[in-house]
C-alpha positions in Angstrom: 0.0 0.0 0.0 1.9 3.2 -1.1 0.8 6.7 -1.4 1.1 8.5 -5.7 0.8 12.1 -5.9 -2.0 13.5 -8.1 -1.0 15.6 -11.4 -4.2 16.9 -11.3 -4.9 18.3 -7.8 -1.6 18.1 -6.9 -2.5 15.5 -3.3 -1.0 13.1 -2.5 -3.2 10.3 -1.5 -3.3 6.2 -1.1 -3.0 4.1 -4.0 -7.2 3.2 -3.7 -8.0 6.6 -4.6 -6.8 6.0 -8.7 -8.0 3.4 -11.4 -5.9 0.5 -12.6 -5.6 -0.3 -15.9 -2.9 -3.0 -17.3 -1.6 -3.7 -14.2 -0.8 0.1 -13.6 -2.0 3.1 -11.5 -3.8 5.9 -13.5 -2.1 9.2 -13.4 -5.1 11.0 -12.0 -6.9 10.0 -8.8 -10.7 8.9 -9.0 -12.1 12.5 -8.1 -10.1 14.1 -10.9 -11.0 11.5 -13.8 -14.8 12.0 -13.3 -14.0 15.8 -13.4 -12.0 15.9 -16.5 -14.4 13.8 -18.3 -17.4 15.4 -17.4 -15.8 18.3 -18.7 -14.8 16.9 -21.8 -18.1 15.4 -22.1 -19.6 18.7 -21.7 -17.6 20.9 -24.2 -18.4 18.1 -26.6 -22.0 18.3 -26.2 -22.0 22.1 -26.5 -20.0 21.9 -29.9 -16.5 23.6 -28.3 -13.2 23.0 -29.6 -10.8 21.1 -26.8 -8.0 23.6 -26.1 -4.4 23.3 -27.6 -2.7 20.6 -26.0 0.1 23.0 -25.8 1.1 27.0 -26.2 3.3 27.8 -28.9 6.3 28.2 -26.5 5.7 24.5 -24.7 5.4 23.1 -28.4 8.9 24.1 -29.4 10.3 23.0 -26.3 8.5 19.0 -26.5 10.0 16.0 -28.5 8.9 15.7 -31.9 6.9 12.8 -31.3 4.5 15.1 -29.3 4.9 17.9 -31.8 3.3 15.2 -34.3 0.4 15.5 -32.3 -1.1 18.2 -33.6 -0.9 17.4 -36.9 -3.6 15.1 -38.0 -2.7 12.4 -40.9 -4.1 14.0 -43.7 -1.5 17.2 -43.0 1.4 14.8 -42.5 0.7 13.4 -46.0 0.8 16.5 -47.4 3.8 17.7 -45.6 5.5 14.5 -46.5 4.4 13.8 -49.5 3.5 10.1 -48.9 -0.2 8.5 -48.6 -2.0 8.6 -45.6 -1.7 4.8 -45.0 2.5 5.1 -45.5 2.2 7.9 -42.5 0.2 5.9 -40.3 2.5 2.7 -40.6 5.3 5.5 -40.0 3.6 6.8 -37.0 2.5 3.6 -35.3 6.1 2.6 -35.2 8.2 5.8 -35.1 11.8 4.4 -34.0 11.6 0.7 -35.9 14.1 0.8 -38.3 13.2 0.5 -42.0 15.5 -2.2 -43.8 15.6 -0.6 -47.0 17.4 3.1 -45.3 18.6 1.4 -42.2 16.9 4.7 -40.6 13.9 5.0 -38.3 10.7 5.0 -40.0 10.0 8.7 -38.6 13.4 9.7 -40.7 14.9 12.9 -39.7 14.0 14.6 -42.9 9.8 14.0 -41.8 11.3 15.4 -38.5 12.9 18.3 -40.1 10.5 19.2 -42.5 7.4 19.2 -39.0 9.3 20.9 -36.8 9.8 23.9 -39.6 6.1 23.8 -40.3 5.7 24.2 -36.5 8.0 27.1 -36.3 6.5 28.9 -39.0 2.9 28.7 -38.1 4.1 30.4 -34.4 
């Protein structure tokens, strides 16, 4: 029995307090995942657009992988010039290496060519 400190509230409080999934703790404690998904389901209902999940400044500072996360598959393609289906094998396994190019399938030329689309939109 341990105690895991809330991201949410920012309490620390016994491990009964947070869901398990997989054999893991959930990063939020019970109180806070109702509230976040009541608010979610909420905005949803009333039409709203989530917020970013980062400022421009936090964006620039994160690893691309999370950078990625904005983009949605159809903009990758574009950006990338490759089919949709090509960037969601890429993006499902981002550091397997491809045989052919002996490079990870997210190559640093995709990573290049994000992270200066990400810049210029700021």
């Amino acid at each position: 029995m341990g105690v895991k400190h809330c991201l949410h509230c920012d309490r620390d409080l016994p491990d009964e307090a947070y869901y398990v999934s997989k054999g893991h703790l959930s990063h939020y404690c019970r109180e806070c995942t109702k509230e976040i998904h009541m608010i979610r389901y909420h905005r949803k209902r009333r039409g709203e657009e989530p917020p970013p999940l980062y400022t421009a400044d936090e964006l620039l500072c994160r690893p691309i992988e999370h950078v990625l996360e904005v983009f949605t598959y159809r903009q990758l393609s574009e950006l990338w010039g490759v089919s949709e289906p090509e960037v969601q094998r890429i993006m499902s396994r981002p550091w397997e290496l491809n045989f052919r190019t002996g490079e990870p399938n997210l190559s640093y030329e995709y990573r290049r060519k994000a992270r200066e689309r990400v810049e210029s939109t700021l």
